[in-house]
C-alpha positions, 0 to 999 in steps of 0.5 A, spaced: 902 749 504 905 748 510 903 741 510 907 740 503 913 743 507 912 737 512 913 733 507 918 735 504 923 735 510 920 728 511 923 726 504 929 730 506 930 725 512 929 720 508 933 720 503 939 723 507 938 716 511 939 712 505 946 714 504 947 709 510 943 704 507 944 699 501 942 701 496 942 695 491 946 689 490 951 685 485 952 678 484 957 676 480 961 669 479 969 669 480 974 665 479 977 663 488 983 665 487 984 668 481 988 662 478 985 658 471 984 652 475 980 655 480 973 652 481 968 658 480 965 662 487 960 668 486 962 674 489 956 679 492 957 686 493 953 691 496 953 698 494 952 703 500 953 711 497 957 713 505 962 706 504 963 709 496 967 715 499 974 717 499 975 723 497 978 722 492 975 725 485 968 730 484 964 724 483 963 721 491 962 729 492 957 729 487 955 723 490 954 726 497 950 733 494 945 728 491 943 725 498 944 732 501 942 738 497 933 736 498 936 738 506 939 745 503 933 746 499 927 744 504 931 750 509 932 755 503 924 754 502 923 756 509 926 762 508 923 764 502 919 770 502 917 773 495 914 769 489 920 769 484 925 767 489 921 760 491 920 759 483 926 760 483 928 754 488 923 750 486 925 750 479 933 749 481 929 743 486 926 740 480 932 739 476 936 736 481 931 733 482 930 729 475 938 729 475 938 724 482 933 720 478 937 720 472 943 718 477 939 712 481 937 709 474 944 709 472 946 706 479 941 701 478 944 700 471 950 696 473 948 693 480 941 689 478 939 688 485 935 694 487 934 693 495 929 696 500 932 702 501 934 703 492 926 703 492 925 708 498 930 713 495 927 713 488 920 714 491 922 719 495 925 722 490 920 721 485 915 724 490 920 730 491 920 732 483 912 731 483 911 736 490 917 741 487 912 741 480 906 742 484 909 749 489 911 752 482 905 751 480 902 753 485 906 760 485 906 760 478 899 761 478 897 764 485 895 771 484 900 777 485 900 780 492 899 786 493 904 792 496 
């Protein structure tokens, strides 16, 4: 199992990267100056999760858990001893897990150009949700030590 806690880590690192990273990109067509006469320019933005935050609502702090917390739970599986409580973790990471991807898909609802670093992170994400499927089928199904 250590190769699998290897990785983990490795996906942590990487996602915790693409916080700094653009992620996608939209491109829209505005008027110059924002005058009725004004000819027609297209605008790009581009979205980079650290560049979003200001403190200002729970929403960038829940942005910030989301590229964070694969860190956390890879140190809190290091220290886990028993059975129930590295379930327990694996099922809570298996969740968060789930709920970043549900966050990625709709980011890249509204901002249509995924870039490089969108497909990194939903990647690493998506194989951090199968490894978590994978330890607690593994501890599920491992047999109980003896005292």
């Amino acid at each position: 199992m250590k190769y699998l806690e290897g990785i983990k880590r490795a996906l942590a690192i990487v996602i915790l990267a693409c916080f700094f990273l653009p992620l996608s990109q939209c491109t829209t067509v505005v008027q110059e100056n924002g005058k009725p006469d004004a000819k027609m320019v297209s605008k790009t933005e581009q979205y980079v999760p650290y560049k979003a935050i200001h403190f200002e609502s729970i929403d960038e702090i829940l942005v910030i858990s989301i590229f964070v917390w694969p860190l956390g739970f890879w140190a809190l599986n290091r220290k886990t001893r028993s059975k129930r409580s590295a379930v327990l973790i694996s099922l809570t990471e298996l969740l968060c897990g789930i709920a970043s991807l549900a966050y990625l898909a709709y980011l890249f609802l509204f901002w249509t150009e995924i870039k490089w670093a969108g497909i990194v992170v939903t990647v690493a994400f998506a194989l951090s949700v199968l490894l978590s499927i994978r330890l607690i089928l593994y501890h599920a199904l491992r047999e109980p030590s003896t005292p």
